[in-house]
C-alpha positions as CSV (number, residue, x, y, z in Angstrom):
1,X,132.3,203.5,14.7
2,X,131.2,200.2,16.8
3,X,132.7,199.7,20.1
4,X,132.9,196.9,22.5
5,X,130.4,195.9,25.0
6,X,131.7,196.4,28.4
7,X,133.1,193.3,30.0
8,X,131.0,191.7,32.6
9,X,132.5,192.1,36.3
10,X,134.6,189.7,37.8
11,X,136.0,188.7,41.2
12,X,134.3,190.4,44.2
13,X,132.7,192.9,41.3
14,X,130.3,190.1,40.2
15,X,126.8,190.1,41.7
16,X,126.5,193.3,43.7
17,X,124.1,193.6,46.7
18,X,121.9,196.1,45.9
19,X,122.2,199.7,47.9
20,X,121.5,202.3,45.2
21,X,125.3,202.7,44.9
22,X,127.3,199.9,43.1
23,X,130.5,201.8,44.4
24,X,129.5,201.6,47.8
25,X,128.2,197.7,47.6
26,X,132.1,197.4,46.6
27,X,133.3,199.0,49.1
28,X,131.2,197.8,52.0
29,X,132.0,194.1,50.3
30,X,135.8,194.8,50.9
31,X,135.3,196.0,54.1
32,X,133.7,192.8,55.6
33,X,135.8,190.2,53.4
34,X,139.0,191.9,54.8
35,X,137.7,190.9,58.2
36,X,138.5,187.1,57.4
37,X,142.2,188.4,57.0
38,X,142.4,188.5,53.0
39,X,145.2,190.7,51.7
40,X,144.0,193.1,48.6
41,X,146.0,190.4,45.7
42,X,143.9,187.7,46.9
43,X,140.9,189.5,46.8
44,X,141.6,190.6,43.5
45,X,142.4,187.6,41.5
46,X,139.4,185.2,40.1
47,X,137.0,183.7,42.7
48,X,136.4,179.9,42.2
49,X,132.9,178.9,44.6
50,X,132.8,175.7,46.2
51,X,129.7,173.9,47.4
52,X,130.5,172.7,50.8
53,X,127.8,169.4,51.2
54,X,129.3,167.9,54.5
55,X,126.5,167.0,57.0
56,X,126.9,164.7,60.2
57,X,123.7,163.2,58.3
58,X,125.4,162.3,55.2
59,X,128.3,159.5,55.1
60,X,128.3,159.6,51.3
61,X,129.6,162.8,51.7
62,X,131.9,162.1,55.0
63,X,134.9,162.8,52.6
64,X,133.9,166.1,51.4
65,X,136.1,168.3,53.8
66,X,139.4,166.8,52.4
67,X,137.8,167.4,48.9
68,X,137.4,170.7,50.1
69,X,140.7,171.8,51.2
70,X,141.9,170.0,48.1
71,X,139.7,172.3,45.6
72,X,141.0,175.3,47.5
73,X,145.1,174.4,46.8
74,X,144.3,173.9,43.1
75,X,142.2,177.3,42.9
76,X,145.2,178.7,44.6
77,X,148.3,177.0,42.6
78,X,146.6,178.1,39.2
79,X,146.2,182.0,40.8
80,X,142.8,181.5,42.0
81,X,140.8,182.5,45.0
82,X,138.8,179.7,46.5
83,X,135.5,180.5,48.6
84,X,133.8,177.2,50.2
85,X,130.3,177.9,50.8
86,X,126.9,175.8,52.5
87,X,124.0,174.1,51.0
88,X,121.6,171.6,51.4
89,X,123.0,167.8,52.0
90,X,120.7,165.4,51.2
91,X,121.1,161.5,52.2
92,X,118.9,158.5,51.4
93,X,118.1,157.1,54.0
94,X,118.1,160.1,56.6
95,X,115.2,162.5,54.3
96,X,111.8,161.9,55.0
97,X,109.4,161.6,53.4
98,X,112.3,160.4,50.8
99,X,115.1,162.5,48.7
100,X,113.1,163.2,45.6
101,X,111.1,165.2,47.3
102,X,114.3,167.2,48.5
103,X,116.0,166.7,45.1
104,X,114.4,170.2,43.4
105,X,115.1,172.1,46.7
106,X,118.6,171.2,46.7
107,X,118.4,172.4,43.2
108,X,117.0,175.3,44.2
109,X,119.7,176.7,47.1
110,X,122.4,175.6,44.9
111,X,121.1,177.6,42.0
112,X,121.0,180.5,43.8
113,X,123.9,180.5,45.7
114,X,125.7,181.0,42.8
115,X,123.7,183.5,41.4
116,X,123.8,185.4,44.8
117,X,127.2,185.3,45.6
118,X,130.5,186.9,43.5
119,X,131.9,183.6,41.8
120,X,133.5,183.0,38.3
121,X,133.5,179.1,38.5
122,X,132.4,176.9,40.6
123,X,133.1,173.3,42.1
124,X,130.4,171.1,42.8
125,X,131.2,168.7,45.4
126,X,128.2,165.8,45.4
127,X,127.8,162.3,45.4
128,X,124.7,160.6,47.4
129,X,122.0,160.3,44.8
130,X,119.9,163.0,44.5
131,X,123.1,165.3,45.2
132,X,124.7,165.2,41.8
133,X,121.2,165.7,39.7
134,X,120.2,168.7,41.7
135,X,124.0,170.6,41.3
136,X,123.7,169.7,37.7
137,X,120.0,171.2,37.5
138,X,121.2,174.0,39.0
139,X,124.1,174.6,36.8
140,X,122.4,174.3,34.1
141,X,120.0,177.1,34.9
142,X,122.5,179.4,36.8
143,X,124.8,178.8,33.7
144,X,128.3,180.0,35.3
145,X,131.4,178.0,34.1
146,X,130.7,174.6,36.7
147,X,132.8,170.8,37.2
148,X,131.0,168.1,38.9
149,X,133.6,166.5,41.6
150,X,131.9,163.2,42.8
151,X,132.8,162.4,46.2
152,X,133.4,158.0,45.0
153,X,132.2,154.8,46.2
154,X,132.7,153.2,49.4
155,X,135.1,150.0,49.3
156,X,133.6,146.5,49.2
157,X,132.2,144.5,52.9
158,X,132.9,140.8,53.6
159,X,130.3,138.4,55.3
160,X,131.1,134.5,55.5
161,X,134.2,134.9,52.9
162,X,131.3,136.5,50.1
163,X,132.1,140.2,49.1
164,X,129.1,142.6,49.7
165,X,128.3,146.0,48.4
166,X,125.1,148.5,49.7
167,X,122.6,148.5,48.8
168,X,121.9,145.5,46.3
169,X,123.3,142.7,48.8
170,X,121.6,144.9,51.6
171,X,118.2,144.2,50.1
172,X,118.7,140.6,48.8
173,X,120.1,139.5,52.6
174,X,116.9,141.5,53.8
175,X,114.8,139.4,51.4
176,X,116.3,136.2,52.8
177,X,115.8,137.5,56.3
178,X,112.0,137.9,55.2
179,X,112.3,134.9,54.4
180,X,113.5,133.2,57.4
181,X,116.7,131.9,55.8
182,X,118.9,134.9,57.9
183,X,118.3,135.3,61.8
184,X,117.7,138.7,64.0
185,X,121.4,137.7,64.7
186,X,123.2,137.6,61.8
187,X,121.5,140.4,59.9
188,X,123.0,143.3,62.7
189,X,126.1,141.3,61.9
190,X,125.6,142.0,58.3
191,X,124.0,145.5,58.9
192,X,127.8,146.4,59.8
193,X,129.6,144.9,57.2
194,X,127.6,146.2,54.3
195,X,129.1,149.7,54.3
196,X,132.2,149.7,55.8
197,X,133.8,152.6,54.4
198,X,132.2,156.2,53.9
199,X,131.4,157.3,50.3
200,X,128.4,156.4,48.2
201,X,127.2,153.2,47.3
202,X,129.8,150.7,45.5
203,X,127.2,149.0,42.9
204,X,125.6,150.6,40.0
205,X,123.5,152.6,42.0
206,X,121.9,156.1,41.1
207,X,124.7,157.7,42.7
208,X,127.4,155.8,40.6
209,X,125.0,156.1,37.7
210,X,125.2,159.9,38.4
211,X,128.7,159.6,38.6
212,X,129.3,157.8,35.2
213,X,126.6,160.5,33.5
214,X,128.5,163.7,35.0
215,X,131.4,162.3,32.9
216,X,129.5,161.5,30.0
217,X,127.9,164.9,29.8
218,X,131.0,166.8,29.9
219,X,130.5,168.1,33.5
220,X,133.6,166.3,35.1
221,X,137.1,165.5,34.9
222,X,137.7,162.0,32.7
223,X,137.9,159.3,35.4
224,X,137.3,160.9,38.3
225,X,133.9,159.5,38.8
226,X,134.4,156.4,39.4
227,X,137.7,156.6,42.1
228,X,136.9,155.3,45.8
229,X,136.0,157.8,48.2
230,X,138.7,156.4,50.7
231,X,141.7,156.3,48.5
232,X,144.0,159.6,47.7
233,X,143.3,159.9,44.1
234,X,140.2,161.6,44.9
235,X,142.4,164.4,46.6
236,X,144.5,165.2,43.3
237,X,141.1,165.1,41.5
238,X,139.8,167.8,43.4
239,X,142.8,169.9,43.7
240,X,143.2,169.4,39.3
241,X,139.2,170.1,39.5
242,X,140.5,173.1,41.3
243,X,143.2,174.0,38.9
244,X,140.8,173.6,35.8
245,X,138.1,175.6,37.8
246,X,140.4,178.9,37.4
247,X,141.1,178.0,33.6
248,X,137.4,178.3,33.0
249,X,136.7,181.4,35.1
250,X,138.9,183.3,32.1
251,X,136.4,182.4,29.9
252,X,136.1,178.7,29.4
253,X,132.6,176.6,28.5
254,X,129.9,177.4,30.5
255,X,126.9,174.4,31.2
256,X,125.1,176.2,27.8
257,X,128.1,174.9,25.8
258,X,128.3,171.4,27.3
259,X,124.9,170.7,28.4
260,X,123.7,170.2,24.7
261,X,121.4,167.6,22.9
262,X,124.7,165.8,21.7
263,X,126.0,165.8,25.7
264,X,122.2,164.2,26.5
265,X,122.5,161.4,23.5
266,X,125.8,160.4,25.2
267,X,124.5,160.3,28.3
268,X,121.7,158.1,27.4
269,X,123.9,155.9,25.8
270,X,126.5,155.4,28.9
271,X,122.8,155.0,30.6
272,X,121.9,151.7,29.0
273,X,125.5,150.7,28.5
274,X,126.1,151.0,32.3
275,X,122.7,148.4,33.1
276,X,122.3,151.9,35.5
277,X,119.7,153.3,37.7
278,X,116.1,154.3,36.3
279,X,116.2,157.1,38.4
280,X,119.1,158.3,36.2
281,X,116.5,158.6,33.1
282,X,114.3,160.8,35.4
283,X,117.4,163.0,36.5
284,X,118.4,163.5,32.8
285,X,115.1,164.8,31.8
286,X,115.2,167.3,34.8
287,X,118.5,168.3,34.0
288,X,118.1,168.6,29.8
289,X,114.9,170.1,30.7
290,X,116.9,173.4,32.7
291,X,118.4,173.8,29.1
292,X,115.1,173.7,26.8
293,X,115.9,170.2,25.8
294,X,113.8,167.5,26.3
295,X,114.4,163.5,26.4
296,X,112.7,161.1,24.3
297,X,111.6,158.3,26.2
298,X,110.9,156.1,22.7
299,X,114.6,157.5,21.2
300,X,116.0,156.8,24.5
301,X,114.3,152.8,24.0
302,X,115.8,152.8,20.7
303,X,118.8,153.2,21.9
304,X,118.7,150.6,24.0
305,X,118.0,147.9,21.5
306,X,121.4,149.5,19.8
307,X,123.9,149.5,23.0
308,X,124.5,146.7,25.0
309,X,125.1,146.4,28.6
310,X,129.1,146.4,28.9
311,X,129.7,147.1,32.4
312,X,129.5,143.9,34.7
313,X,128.2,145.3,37.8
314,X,125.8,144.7,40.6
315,X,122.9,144.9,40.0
316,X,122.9,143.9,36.7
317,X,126.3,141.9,36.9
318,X,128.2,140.8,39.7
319,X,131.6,142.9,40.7
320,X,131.4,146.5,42.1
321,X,132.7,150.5,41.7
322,X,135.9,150.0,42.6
323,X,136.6,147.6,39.9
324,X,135.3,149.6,37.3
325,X,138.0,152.3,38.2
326,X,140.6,149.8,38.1
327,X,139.7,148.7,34.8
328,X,139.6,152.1,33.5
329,X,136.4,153.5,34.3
330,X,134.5,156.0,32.3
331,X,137.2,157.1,29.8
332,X,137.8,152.9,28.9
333,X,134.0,152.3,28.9
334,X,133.6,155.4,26.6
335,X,136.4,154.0,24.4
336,X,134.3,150.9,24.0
337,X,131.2,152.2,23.0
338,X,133.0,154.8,20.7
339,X,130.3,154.1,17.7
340,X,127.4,154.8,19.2
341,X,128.4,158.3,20.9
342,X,128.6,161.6,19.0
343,X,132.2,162.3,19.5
344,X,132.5,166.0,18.8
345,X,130.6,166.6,22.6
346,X,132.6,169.1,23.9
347,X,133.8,168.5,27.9
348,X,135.0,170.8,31.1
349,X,138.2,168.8,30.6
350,X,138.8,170.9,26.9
351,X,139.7,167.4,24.9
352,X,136.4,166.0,23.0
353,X,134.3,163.2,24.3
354,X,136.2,161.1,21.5
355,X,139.4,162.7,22.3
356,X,138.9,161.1,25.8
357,X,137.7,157.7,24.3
358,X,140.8,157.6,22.0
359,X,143.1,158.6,25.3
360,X,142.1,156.1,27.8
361,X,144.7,153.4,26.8
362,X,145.0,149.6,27.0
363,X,143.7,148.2,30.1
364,X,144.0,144.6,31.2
365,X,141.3,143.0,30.0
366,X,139.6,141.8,33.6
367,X,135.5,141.1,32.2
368,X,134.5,144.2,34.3
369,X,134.3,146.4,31.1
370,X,132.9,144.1,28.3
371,X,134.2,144.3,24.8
372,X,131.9,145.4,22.9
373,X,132.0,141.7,20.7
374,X,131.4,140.0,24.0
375,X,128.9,141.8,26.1
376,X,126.9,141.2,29.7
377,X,124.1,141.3,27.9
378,X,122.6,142.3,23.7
379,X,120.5,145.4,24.2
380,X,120.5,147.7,26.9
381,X,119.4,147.5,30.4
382,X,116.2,149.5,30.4
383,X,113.2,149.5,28.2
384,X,110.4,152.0,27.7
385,X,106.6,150.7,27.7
386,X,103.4,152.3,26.6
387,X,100.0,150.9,26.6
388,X,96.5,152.0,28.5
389,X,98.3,151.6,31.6
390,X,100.8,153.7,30.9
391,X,99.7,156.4,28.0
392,X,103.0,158.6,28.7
393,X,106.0,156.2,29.0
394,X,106.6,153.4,31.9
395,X,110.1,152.1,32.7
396,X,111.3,149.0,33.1
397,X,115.2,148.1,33.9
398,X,114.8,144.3,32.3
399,X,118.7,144.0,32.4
400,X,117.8,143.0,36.7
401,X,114.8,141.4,35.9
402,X,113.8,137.9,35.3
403,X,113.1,136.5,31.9
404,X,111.0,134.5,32.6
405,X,108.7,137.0,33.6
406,X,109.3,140.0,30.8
407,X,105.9,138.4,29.0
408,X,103.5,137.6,31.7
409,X,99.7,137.9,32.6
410,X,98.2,138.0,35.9
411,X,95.2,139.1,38.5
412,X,96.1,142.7,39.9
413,X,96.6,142.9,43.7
414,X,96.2,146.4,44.2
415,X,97.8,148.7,46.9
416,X,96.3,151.9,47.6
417,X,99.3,153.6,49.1
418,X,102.3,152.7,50.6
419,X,100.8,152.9,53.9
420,X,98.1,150.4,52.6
421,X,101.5,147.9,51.4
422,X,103.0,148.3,54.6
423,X,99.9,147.2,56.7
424,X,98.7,144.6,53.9
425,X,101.8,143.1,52.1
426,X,102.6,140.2,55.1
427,X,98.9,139.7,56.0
428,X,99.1,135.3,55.8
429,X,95.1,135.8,54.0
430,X,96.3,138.2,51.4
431,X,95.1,136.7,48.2
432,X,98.1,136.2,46.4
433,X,100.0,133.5,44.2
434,X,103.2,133.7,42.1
435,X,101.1,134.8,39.3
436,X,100.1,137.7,40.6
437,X,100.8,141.2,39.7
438,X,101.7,143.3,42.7
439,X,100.0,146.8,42.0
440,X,101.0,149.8,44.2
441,X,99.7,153.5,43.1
442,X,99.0,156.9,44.8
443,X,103.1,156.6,45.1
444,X,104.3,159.1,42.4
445,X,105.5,162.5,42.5
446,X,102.3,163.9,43.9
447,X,100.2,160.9,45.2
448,X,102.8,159.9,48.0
449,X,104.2,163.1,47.6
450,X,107.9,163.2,46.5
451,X,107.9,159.3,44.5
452,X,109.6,157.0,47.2
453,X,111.8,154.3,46.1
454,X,108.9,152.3,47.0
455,X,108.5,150.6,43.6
456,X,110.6,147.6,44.8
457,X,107.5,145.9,46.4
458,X,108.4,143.4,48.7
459,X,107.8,139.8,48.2
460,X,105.0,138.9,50.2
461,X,106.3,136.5,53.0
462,X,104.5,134.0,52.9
463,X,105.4,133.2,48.9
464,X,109.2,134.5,50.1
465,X,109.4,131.7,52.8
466,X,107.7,129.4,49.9
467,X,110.9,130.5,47.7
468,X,109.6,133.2,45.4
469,X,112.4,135.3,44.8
470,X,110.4,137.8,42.0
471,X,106.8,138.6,40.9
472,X,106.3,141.4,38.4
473,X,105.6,144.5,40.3
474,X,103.5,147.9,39.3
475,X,103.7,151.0,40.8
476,X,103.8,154.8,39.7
477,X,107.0,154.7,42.3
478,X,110.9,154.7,41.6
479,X,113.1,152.3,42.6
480,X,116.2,151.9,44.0
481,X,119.4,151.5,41.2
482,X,120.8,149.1,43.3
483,X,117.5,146.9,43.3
484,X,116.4,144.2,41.1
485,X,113.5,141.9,39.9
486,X,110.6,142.6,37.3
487,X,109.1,146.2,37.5
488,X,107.6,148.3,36.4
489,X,108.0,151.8,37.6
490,X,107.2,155.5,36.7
491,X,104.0,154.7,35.4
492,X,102.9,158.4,33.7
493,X,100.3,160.4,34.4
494,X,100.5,158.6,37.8
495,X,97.5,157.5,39.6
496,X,96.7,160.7,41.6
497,X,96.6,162.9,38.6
498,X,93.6,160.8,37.1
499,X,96.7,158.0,35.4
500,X,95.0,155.2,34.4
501,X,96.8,152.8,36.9
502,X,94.0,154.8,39.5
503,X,91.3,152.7,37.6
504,X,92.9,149.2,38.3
505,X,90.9,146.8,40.3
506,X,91.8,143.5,42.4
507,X,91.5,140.4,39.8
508,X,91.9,142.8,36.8
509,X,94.2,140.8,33.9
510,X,97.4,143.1,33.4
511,X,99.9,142.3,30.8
512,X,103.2,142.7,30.4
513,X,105.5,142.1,27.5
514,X,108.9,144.0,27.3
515,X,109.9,142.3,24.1
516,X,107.0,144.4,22.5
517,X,107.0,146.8,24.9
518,X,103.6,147.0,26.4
519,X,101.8,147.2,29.7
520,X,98.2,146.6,29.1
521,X,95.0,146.5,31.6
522,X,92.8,144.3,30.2
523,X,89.4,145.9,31.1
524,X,87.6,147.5,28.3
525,X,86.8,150.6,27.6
526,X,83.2,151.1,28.3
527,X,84.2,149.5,32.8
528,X,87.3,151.9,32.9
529,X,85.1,155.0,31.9
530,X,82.6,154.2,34.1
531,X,85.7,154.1,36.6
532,X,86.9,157.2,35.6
533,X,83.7,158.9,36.4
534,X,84.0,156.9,40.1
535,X,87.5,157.8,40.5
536,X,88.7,160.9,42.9
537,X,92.3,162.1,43.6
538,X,94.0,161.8,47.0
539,X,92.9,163.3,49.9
540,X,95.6,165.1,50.4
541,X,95.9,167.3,47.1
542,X,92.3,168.9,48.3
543,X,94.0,170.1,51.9
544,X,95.8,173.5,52.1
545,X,99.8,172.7,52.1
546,X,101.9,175.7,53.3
547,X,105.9,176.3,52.6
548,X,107.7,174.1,50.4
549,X,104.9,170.8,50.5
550,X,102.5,173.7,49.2
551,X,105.0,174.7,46.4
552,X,106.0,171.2,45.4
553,X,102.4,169.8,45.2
554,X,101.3,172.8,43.4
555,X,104.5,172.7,41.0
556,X,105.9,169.5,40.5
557,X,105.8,167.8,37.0
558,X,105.6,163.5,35.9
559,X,108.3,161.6,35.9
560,X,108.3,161.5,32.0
561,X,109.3,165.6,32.3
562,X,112.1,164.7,35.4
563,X,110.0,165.6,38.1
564,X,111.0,169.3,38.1
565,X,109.3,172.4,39.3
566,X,107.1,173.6,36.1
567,X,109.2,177.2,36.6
568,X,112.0,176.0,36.7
């Protein structure tokens, strides 16, 4: 005769601090818990955690205490027991050296948070770019039933009668004030009108990429990625994020049974679909990567000569977030691009990823979401290249780039750092024309360390001033999602690993053509070994690093692999 395997604890009973004595670790845990004032029926019902990412550094997330208290009367109105609890915020602009660096610790905290502490479910409360990634990494490795709750877009700025939106208008009026066309004036003007709401930012963005890609991998509730941080829908989003929170803390899917290769195709889909951020393809490989799955850079380009772009946003297009929700969002685009997905994908919501496409309804056709028989643009908004320069995958997101320049040859101009840019890239003698290929390496995940959204080199200002607006650009960086122009970016191995764009040299013919999907130095073979036997790695990788620099330089993988820890 068989029996059952014991159930595994629940409630307060889950993850027992260790004193030799599970019935004591119990009973000490009541003791202090009862010191907040619960009664013994709340303590005993399911426990629902809630990752609390407010920070006085963080205006992306400057919503997240309503969201909060929101979670906490859903948990309780479906016979839950919510429990709000820390980690680390990170912001863009406020983390130095930059957020991907911060990205795997975040991952880290909020991965064992959960483990540490008694939860059934949890709410993750994120929004600012690297946010979302990391709470997804770590669900996917701590594997307890999780929902994404995205914290929305800010609402759209005015300047001069013209709507703007951070960050893409923020860095083109910076490239006219470069320029000289904007004065020291006006830009503070514009610096306050830019974003004039909190909430994340209102183009497509990594953070609204990560928004769209929560949805499409199951992890949140249909539409609720795309609402405005500012209006009250996001409040009855988190308290029915709440409410379904308790429904899967009796047993509903857990990240193992949503985070699968079908959740990943879709993803990738809505990722070229969307014209979205290239840091989302490196966030997706981190994340598939926690679940022993692995992302295709070559399946992910053949996808995009299969799905066109269909969502007419900044950068790519011209409207912004809060459109897209109005139009429908996620659940409308999804209906769209119904052919291309694999519409079996389980969700957190319980309906199908087709069940959700079928649902969404008619919408007033407005131009924000294409049809998919008239499209922004055939082919999706990001290609893959390989070549010498680039032996394991670059990326390219030629949906904001000029066409004019996807087949081009030029003379390298080569940065050495992003220090070296900084000091160099306004000299008036800098040897450069139009032509030129802007080069920047030692920039990747450990050369700068951390891969700063450097990759958007700036336009020289002398050729800016001279009306250059783009130049194909090089680097072993990322960029921005809410940038645009020609480049090149994640360029893998990078430089300070021994990657091949270390062995570039000033004048050096590169050559660059999307349409075939190559990025070739044209040097041969014999010059770049006898490069390779010259070349040496940073300075920094050969100095003792302590804490969590130590453990990242030590640890950290290429961009191709999502930048992760290699234990994790």
């Amino acid at each position: 005769m068989t029996t059952d395997p014991p159930k595994p604890p629940t409630g307060l009973r889950r993850n027992l601090a260790s004193y030799g004595d599970p019935g004591f670790s119990l009973f000490l845990r009541m003791a202090f818990i009862k010191a907040a004032g619960f009664s013994d029926d709340a303590l005993d019902r399911p426990i629902v955690g809630i990752t609390d990412t407010f920070s006085d550094y963080n205006p992306c997330h400057g919503n997240v205490p309503a969201l909060i208290e929101a979670v906490k009367r859903g948990v309780m109105l479906a016979g839950g027991l919510p429990m709000a609890f820390p980690t680390i915020s990170i912001h863009e602009s406020f983390s130095n050296p930059t957020s991907m660096f911060l990205r795997n610790l975040m991952a880290m905290d909020t991965e064992e948070m959960i483990r540490a502490q008694p939860m059934d479910a949890v709410v993750l409360i994120g929004g600012c770019d690297k946010t979302v990634p990391a709470q997804l990494m770590a669900a996917a490795s701590a594997d307890v039933p999780a929902i994404q709750l995205i914290t929305g877009p800010m609402l759209v700025g005015y300047h001069r009668g013209e709507m703007l939106g951070a960050c893409t208008d923020c860095r083109r009026l910076w490239g006219q004030h470069r320029a000289g066309a904007i004065d020291e004036d006006e830009i503070e003007v514009v610096s306050g009108r830019l974003a004039p709401t909190i909430g994340t930012c209102m183009v497509m963005g990594t953070a609204s990429t990560m928004a769209c890609l929560a949805e499409a991998l199951g992890m949140a509730l249909p539409g609720t990625g795309s609402i405005p941080a500012t209006h009250a829908d996001p409040i009855r989003a988190a308290e029915a994020s709440g409410r379904r929170a308790v429904a899967l803390a009796a047993g509903g899917p857990r990240p193992s049974d949503l985070l699968t290769k079908a959740a990943f195709h879709n993803a990738q889909v809505v990722l070229q679909a969307i014209g979205g951020s290239t840091n989302g393809l490196v966030h997706l490989a981190a994340i598939a990567r926690r679940r022993g799955l692995r992302i295709d850079l070559d399946a992910f380009d053949r996808i995009g000569r299969e799905v066109p772009v269909l969502l007419d946003l900044k950068p790519t297009g011209a409207n912004y977030m809060e459109h897209f929700h109005w139009a429908g969002g996620m659940p409308r685009l999804l209906g769209e691009l119904r052919d291309h997905l694999v519409l079996d994908a389980p969700t957190v919501a319980g309906p199908t990823i087709g069940e959700i496409a079928t649902g969404a309804g008619d919408f007033p056709e407005g131009g924000v979401i294409r049809t998919r028989d008239k499209p922004l643009r055939q082919g999706g908004g990001m290609a893959v290249l390989r070549g010498n320069l680039a032996p394991h995958g670059a990326v390219i997101k030629h949906a904001a780039a000029s066409p004019a320049l996807l087949t081009h040859a030029g003379p390298a101009l080569v940065f050495d750092s992003v220090e070296d840019l900084v000091t160099r890239i306004d000299d008036p003698d800098l040897p450069v024309t139009a032509d030129s290929v802007l080069v920047l390496r030692n920039a990747g995940p450990k050369g700068a360390p951390g891969m700063p959204e450097a990759g958007y080199l700036p336009i020289p200002k002398r050729l800016a001033r001279a009306g250059v607006t783009d130049m194909v650009r090089i680097s072993d960086a990322r960029m921005s999602g809410t940038a645009f122009g020609t480049i090149v970016l994640h360029v893998a191995p990078e430089s300070a690993v021994g990657g091949p764009l270390g062995l570039v040299r000033d004048g050096d013919t590169i050559r660059l053509d999307v349409p075939g999907r190559r990025i070739e130095l044209l040097v041969d073979e014999d010059e770049l070994e006898r490069r390779r036997a010259e070349w040496r790695p940073p300075h920094h990788l050969g100095e003792p690093s302590r804490g969590y620099r130590g453990l990242y330089l030590r640890s950290v993988l290429q961009a191709d692999e999502g930048c992760d820890f290699d234990f994790c």
